[in-house]
C-alpha positions in Angstrom: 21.1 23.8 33.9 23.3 25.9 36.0 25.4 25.0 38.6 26.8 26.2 42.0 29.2 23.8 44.0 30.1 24.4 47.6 31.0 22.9 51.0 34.9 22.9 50.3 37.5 23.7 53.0 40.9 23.0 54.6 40.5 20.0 56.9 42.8 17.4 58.6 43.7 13.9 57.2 40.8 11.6 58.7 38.0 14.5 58.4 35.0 14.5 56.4 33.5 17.3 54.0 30.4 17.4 52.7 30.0 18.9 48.8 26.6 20.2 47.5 25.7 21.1 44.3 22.7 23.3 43.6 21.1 23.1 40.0 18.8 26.3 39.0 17.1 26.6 35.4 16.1 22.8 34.7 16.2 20.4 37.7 18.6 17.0 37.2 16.0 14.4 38.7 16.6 12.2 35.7 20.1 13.2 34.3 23.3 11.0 36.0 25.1 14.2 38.0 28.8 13.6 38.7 31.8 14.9 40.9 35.2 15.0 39.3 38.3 16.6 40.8 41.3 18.3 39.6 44.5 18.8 41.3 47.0 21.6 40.0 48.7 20.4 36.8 46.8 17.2 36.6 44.0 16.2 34.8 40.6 16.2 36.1 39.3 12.9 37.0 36.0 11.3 38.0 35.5 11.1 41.2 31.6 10.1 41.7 28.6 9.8 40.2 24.7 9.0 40.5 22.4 8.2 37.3 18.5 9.0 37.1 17.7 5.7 38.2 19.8 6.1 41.7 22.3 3.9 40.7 25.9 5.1 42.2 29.2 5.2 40.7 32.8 5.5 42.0 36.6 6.2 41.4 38.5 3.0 42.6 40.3 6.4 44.7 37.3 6.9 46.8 35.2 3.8 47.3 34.6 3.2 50.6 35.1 6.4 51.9 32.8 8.9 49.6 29.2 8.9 49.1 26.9 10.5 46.0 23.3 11.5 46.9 20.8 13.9 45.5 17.7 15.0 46.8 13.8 13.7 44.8 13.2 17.3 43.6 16.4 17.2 41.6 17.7 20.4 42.8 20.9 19.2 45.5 23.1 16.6 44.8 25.9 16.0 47.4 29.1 14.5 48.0 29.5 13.0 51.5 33.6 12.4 51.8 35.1 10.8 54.6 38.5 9.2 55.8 40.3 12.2 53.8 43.9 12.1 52.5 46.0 14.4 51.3 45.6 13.1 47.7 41.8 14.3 48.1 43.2 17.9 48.2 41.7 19.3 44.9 39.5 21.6 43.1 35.9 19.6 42.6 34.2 20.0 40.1 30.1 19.2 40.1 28.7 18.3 36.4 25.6 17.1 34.8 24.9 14.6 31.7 21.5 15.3 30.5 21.7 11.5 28.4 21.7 9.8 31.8 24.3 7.7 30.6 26.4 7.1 33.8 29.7 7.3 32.2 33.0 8.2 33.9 34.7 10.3 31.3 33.8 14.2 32.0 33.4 14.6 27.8 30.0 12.9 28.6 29.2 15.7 30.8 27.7 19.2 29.2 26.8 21.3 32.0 29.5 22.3 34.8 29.5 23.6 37.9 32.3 26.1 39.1 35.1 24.7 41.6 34.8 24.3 45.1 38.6 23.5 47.0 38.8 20.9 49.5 42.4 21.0 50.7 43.7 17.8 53.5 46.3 18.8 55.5 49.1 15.8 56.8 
């Protein structure tokens, strides 16, 4: 699975972005696809994720104000983000886990796409 990540900009605190990821190779229909983040010097972190069977997970950072979605041919997941903050400004970070375990942690994840930046201005 290959993966492409897009959609990231310089915005204004209260905007909203919307994040794609585009899988080419083997589709993700059944695998739980994530978003993680990572700010400079910091670690990256989970941000969002959605498992095979549509079930949606979040950061306690963004609930209520992001939203994970994937098209049914597996090929587009997306990460709707609104009411952004400063503290949203990172590099983010699209992944796959082909176990469809729906985990958190990014060493569940094998396949990565590359960053897209979404920096919030105050």
């Amino acid at each position: 699975v290959q993966l492409q990540a897009s959609g990231g900009g310089v915005v204004q605190t209260g905007d909203s972005l919307r994040l794609s990821c585009v899988a080419s190779g083997r589709a993700f229909r059944w695998y739980t696809v994530a978003w993680f983040r990572q700010a400079p010097g910091k670690e990256r972190n989970f941000v969002a994720a959605i498992a095979g069977s549509g079930t949606t997970y979040y950061g306690d950072a963004v609930k209520g104000r992001f939203a994970v979605s994937r098209d049914n041919a597996g090929r587009n997941a997306y990460l709707q983000m609104n009411s952004l903050k400063p503290e949203d400004t990172a590099a983010y970070y699209c992944a796959v886990d082909p176990k469809d375990r729906g985990r958190q942690h990014r060493s569940f994840y094998d396949y990565w796409g590359q960053g897209t930046q979404v920096t919030v201005s105050s």
